[in-house]
VEXDREN-2710 file (C-alpha; in Angstrom, 1 decimal):
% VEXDREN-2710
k/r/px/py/pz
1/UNK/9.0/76.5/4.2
2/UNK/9.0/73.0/4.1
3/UNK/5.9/72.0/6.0
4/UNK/4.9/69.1/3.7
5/UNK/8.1/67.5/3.4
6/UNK/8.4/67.9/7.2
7/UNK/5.0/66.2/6.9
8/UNK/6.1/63.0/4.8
9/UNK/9.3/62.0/6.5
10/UNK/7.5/62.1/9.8
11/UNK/4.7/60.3/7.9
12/UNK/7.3/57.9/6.9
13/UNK/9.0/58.0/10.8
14/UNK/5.5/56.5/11.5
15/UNK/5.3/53.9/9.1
16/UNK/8.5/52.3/10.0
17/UNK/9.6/51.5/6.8
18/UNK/12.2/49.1/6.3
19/UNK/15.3/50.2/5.0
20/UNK/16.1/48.6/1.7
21/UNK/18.2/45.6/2.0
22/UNK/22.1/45.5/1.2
23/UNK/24.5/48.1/0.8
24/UNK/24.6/47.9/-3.1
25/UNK/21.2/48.2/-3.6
26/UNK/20.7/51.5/-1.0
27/UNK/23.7/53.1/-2.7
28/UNK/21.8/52.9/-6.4
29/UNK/18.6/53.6/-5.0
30/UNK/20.3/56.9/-3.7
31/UNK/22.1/57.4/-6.9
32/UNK/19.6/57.0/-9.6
33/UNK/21.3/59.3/-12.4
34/UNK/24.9/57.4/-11.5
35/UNK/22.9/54.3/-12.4
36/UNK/21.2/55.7/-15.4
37/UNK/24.8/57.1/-16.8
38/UNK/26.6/53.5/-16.1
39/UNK/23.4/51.7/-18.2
40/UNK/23.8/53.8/-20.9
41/UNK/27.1/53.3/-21.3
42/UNK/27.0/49.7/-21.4
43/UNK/24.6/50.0/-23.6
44/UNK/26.3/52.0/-26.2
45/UNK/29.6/50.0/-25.6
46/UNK/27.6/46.5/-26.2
47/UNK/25.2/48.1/-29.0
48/UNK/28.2/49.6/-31.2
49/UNK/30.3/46.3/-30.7
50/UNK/28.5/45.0/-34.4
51/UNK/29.4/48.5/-36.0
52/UNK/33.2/46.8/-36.6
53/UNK/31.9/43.9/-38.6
54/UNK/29.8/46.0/-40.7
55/UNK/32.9/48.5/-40.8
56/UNK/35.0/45.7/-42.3
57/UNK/31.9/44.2/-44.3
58/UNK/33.7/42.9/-47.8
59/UNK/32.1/41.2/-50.5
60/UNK/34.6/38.7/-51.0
61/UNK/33.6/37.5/-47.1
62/UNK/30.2/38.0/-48.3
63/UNK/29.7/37.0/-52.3
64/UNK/26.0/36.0/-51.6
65/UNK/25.0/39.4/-49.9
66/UNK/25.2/42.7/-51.2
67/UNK/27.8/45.2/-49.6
68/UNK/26.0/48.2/-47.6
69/UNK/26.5/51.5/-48.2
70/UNK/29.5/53.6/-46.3
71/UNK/27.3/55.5/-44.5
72/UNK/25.1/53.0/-42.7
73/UNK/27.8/52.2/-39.7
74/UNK/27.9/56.0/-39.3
75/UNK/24.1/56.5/-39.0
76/UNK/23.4/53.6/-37.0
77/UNK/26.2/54.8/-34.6
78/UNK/24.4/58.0/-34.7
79/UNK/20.9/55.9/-33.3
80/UNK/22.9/54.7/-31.0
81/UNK/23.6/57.7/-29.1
82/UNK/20.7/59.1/-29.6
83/UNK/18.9/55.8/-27.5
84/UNK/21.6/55.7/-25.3
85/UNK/21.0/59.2/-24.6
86/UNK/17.4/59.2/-23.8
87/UNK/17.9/56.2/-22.1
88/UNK/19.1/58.7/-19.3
89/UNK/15.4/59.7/-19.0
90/UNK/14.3/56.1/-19.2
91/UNK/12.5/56.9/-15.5
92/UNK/10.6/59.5/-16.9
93/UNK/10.2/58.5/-20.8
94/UNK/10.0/54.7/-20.9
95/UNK/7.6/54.5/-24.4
96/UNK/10.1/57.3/-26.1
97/UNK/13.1/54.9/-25.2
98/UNK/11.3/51.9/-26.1
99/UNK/10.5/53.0/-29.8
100/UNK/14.1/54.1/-29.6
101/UNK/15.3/51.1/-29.1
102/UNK/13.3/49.1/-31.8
103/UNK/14.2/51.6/-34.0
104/UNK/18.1/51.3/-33.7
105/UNK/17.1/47.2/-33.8
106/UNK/15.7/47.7/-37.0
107/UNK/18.2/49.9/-38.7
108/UNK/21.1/46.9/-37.7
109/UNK/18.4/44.9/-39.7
110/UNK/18.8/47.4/-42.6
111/UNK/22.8/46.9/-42.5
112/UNK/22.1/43.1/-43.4
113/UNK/23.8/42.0/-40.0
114/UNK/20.5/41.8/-37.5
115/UNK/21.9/41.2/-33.9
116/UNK/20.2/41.6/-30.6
117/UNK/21.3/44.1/-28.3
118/UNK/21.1/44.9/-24.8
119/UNK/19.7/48.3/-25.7
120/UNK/16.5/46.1/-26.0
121/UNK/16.9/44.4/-23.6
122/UNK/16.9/47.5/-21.1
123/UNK/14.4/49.3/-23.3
124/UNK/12.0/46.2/-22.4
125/UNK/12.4/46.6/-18.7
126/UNK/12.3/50.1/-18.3
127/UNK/8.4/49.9/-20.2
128/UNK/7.3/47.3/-17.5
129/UNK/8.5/49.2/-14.4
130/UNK/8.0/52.9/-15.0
131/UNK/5.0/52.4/-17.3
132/UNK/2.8/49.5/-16.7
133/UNK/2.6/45.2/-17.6
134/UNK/0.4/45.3/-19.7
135/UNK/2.0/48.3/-21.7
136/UNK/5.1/46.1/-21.4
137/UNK/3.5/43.2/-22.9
138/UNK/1.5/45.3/-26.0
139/UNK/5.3/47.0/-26.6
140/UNK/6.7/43.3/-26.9
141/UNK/3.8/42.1/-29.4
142/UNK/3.9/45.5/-31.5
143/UNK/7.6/45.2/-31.5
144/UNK/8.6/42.1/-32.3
145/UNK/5.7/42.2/-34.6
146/UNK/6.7/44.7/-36.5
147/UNK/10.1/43.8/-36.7
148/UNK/9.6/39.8/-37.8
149/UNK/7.0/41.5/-40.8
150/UNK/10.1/44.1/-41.9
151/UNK/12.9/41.0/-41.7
152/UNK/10.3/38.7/-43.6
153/UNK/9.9/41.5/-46.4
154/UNK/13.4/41.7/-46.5
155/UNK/13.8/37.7/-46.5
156/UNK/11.4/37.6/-48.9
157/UNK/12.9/40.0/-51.6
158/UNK/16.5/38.5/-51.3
159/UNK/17.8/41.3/-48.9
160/UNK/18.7/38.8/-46.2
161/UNK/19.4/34.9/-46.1
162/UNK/17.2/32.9/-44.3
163/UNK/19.9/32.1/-41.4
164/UNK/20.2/35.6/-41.5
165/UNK/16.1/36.2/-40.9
166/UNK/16.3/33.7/-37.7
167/UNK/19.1/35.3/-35.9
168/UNK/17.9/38.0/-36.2
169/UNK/14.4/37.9/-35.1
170/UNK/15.2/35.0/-32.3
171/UNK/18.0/37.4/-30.9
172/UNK/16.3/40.7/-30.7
173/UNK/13.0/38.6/-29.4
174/UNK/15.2/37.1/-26.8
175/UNK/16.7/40.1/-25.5
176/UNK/13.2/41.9/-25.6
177/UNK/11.4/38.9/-23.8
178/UNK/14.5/38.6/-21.2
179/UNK/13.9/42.4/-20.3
180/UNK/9.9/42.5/-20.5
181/UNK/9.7/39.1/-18.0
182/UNK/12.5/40.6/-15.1
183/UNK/10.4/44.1/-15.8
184/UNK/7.4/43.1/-15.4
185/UNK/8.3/40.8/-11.6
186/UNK/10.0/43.9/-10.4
187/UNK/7.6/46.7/-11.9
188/UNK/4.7/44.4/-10.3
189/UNK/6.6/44.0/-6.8
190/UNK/7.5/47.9/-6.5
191/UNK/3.8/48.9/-7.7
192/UNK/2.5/46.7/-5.2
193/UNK/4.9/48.0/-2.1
194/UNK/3.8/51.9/-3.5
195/UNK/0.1/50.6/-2.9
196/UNK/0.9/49.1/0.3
197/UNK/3.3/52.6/1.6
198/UNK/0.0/54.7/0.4
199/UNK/-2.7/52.4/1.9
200/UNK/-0.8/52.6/4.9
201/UNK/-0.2/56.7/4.8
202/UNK/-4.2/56.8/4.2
203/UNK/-4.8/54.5/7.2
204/UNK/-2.5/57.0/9.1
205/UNK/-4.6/59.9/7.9
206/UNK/-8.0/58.4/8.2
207/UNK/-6.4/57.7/12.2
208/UNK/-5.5/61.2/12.6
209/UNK/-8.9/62.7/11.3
210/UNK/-11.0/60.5/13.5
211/UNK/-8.5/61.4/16.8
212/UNK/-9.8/65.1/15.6
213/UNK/-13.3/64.3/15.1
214/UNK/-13.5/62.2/18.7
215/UNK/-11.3/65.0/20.2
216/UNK/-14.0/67.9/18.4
217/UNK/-16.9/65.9/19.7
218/UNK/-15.3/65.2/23.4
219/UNK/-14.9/69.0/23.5
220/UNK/-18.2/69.7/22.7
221/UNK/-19.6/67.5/25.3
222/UNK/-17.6/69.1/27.8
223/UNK/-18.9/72.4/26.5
224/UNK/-22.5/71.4/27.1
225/UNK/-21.9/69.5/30.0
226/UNK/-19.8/73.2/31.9
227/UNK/-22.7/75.0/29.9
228/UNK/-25.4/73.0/31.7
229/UNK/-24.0/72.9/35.6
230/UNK/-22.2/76.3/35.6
231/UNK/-24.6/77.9/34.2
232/UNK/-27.9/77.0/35.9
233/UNK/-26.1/76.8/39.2
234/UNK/-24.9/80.5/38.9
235/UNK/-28.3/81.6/37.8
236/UNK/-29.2/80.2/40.8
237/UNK/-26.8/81.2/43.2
238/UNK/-26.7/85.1/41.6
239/UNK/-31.0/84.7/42.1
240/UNK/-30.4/83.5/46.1
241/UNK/-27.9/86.3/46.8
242/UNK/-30.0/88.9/45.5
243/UNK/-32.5/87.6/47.1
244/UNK/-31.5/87.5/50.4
245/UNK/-29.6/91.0/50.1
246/UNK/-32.7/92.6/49.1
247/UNK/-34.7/91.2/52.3
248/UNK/-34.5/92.4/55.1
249/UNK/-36.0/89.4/57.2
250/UNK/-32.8/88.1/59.0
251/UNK/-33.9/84.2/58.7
252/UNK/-35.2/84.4/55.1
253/UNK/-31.8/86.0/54.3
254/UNK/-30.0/83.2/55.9
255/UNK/-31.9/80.5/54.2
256/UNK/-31.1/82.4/50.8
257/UNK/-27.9/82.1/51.9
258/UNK/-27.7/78.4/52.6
259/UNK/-29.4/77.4/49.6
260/UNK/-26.8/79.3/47.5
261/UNK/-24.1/77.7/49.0
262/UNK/-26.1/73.8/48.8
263/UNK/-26.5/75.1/44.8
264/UNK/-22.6/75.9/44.7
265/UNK/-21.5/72.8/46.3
266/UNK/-23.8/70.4/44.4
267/UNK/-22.0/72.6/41.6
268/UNK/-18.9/71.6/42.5
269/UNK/-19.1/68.2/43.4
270/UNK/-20.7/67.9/39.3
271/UNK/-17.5/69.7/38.7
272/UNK/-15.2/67.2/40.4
273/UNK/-17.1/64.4/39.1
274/UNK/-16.9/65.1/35.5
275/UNK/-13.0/66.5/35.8
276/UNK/-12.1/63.0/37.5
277/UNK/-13.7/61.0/34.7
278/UNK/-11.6/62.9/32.0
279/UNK/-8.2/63.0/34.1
280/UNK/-8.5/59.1/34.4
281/UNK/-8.5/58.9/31.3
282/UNK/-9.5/55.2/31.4
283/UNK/-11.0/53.8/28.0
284/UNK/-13.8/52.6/29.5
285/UNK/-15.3/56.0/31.5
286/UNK/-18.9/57.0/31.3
287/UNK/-19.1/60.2/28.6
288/UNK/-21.8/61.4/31.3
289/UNK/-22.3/61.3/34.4
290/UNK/-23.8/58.0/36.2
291/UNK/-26.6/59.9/37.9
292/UNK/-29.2/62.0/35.9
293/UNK/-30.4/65.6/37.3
294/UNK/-33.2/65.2/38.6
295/UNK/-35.8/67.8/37.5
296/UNK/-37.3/67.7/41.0
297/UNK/-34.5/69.4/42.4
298/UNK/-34.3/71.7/39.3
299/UNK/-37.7/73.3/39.9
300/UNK/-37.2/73.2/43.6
301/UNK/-34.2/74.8/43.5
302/UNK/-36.0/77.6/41.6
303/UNK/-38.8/77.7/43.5
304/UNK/-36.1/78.6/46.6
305/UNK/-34.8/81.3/44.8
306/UNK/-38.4/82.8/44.8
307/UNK/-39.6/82.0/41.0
308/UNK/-43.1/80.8/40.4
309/UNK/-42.2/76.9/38.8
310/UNK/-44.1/74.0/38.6
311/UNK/-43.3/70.8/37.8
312/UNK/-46.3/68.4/36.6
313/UNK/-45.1/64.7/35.6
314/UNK/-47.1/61.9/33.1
315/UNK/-47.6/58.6/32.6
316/UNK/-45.6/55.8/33.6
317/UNK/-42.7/58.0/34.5
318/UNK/-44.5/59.5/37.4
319/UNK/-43.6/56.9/39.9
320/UNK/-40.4/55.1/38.6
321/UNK/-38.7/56.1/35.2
322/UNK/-39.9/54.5/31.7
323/UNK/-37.3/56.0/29.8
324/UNK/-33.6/54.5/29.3
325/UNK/-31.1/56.1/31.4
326/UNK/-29.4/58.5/28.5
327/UNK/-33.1/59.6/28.0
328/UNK/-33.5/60.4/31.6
329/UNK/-30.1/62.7/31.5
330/UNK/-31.6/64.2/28.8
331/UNK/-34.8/65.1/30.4
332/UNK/-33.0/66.4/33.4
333/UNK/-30.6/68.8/31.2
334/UNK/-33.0/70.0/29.0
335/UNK/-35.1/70.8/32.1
336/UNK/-32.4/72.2/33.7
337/UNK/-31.2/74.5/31.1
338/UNK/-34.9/75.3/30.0
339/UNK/-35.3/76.8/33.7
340/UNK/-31.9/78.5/33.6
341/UNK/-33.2/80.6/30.9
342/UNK/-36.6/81.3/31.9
343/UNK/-34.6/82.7/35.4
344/UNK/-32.3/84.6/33.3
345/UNK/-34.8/85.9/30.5
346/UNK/-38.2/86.1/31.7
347/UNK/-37.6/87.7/35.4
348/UNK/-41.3/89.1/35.7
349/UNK/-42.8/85.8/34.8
350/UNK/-46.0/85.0/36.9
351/UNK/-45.6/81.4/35.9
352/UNK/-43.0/78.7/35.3
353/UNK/-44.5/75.6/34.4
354/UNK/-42.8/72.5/33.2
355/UNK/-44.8/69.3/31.6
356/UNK/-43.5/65.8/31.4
357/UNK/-45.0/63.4/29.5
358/UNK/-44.4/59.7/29.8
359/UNK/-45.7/57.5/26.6
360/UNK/-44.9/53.8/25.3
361/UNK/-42.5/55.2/23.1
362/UNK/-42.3/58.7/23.3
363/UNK/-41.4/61.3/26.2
364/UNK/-42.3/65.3/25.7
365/UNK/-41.4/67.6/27.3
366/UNK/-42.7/71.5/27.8
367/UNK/-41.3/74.4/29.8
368/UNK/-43.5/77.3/29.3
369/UNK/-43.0/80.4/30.8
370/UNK/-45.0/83.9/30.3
371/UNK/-42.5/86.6/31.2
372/UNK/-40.9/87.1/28.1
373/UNK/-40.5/90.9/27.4
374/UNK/-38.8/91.9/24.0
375/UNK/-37.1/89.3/21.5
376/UNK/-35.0/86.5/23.4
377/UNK/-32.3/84.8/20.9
378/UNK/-32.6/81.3/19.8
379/UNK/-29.0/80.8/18.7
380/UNK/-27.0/80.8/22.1
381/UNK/-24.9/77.7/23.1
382/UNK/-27.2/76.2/25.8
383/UNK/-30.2/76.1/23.2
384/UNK/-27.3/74.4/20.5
385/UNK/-26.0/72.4/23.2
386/UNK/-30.1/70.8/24.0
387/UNK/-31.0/70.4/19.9
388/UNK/-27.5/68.6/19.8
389/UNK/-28.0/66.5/23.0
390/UNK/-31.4/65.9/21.9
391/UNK/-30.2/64.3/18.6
392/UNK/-28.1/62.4/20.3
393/UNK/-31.0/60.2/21.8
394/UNK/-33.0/60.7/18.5
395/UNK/-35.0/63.0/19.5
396/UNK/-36.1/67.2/19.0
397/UNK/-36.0/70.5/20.3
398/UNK/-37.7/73.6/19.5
399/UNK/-37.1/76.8/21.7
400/UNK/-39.7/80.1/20.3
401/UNK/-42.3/82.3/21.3
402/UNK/-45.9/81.2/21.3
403/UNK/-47.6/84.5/21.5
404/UNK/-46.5/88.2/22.3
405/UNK/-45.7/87.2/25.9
406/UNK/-45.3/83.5/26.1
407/UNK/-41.8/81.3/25.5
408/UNK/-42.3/77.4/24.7
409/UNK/-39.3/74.7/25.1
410/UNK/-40.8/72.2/23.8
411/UNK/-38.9/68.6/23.5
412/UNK/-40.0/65.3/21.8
413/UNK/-37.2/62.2/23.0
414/UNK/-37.6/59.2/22.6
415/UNK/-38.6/56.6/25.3
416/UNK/-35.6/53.9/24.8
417/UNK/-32.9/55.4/22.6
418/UNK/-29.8/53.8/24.5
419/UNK/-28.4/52.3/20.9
420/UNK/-29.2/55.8/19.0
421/UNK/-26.9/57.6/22.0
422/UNK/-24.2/55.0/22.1
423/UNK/-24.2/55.2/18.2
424/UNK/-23.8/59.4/18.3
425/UNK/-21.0/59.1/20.7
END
């Protein structure tokens, strides 16, 4: 399986990279070990080019300087392939080629005929693009350091000439500087595209994780919002039919009747409402509906199906709302789905009574019933769904028994948390 690799290119689909530019360049970039073969071939054809003057080294060319050894063109040539053969891992092992380089430098200082070599040269720009600039500028000091203080010592104890000395140390720095300077613009250009290529892949990533968060939090909106309407208008419905089958008054069975179908059609038109908004799909659509539920027509509609509910209102509230309009859908949900489950869990409840509360800067509300028999659960998805949507207008919701018979909703919003809600969704 090659799910991540499946990942990157289509990663990289996305990006729309540009393809790198002329045919030359696209064919080495899709060769790399042709490329490193071909450099270290050059390199040992250019590097052993001295080796014949040192082979035909005579002292009567050379009366002033001492003749070297027979072996020397034989272990230098030895270097040589050894650098040119790591220089095919020069990707991968830029410092290990670097020293190697230096190294063979220094031992065609040891022959007593110091020339620069393009060995270096490569050495040098390999450091600054697969390692780092400033790795490619403390190789060039240490270098060059090091070998100026070896060809001085020699200079100094009559080894080499002075002429000798110069060329030396001016070649070898020259091909070294040449290499570090191209290295270090084209290492810095290709570090900075691979910063830009994986700001951008984050920027795709951090995209795709917020589509999944907006999508995870649209779905559980919808959840509460189906939980809310299907839910309490079933309880209701399921409380009217029963109601008017166990009757057997003819008119109060027809009333049942009709009020069931009012509750499934007001249903439904929610329904319709909230399904339009998300086929639309327009940017701008409300994440709630427009209208809040009232919670007059929540306790009225249970007071239809025959339950004993009250609704008392506080406060400023009591004539004309005081609370923002994402505060007032929240009061009518929670009130909804507070009545839902006292009609679904406390059937032998002599009272239903729900309390709203109006302040400056605070709205509570209590739904207390006292038909509770046995435990009821706290951890359903409509009690969730009220905790989450009253955090979402920075507010809270407890939902627990109050004594051995008694069940408390309580709920503590507050009065004008319109920037709180628009900040949660």
């Amino acid at each position: 399986m090659n799910t991540g690799r499946s990942s990157s290119v289509l990663m990289d689909t996305e990006l729309r990279l540009p393809r790198t530019p002329g045919v030359i360049r696209r064919f080495w970039a899709r060769h790399p070990l042709l490329a490193d073969v071909l450099i270290a071939l050059i390199c040992f054809l250019m590097n052993t080019g001295p080796l014949t003057f040192i082979g035909f080294y005579s002292a009567s060319d050379h009366m002033d300087e001492p003749v070297p050894p027979v072996p020397v063109p034989i272990i230098i040539a030895a270097m040589i392939l050894i650098a040119c053969g790591l220089m095919l891992r020069r990707r991968r092992w830029p410092v290990i080629v670097f020293i190697a380089a230096y190294a063979v430098s220094i031992a065609y200082l040891f022959s007593l005929s110091p020339a620069g070599g393009v060995l270096l040269l490569v050495a040098s720009y390999s450091l600054a693009v697969y390692r780092s600039t400033r790795a490619a500028w403390t190789g060039l000091a240490y270098g060059m350091g090091g070998y100026a203080l070896i060809a001085l010592v020699m200079w100094l104890t009559g080894v080499l000439t002075l002429q000798s000395t110069l060329n030396g140390v001016a070649g070898e720095l020259t091909m070294a500087l040449i290499g570090t300077l191209i290295g270090v613009n084209i290492g810095g250009r290709k570090r900075y595209v691979e910063a830009i290529i994986a700001r951008s892949r984050q920027l795709l990533i951090e995209r795709d994780q917020q589509g999944r968060i907006a999508a995870a939090t649209e779905r559980a909106r919808i959840a509460r919002e189906m939980h809310d309407i299907v839910s309490h208008s079933l309880t209701v419905v399921v409380a009217l039919s029963e109601g008017a089958a166990a009757t057997d008054d003819h008119e109060r069975a027809r009333d049942a009747s009709a009020a069931a179908a009012a509750t499934a059609r007001g249903a439904l038109t929610e329904m319709r409402a909230m399904l339009g908004v998300l086929r639309d799909g327009d940017a701008d659509a409300p994440l709630a509906p427009s209208a809040p539920v009232s919670p007059q027509d929540t306790v009225a509609a249970a007071q239809r199906a025959g339950y004993p509910a009250t609704l008392t209102v506080k406060g400023a509230g009591a004539g004309s709302p005081a609370a923002s309009p994402a505060v007032e859908f929240a009061i009518g949900r929670i009130v909804q789905e507070g009545m839902t489950n006292a009609m679904r869990h406390a059937r032998g409840a002599r009272t239903i009574s729900v309390r709203i509360a109006y302040e400056p800067e605070l709205v509570t509300i209590d739904i207390e019933n006292d038909g509770v028999s046995g435990t009821a659960g706290t951890s359903g998805f409509g009690i969730r769904g009220l905790q989450e949507r009253a955090a979402h207008v920075g507010g809270t919701l407890t939902s627990a028994p109050v004594s051995e018979n008694r069940w408390l909703l309580h709920a503590e919003l507050h009065a004008d948390a319109s920037e709180t809600e628009e900040h949660h969704e």
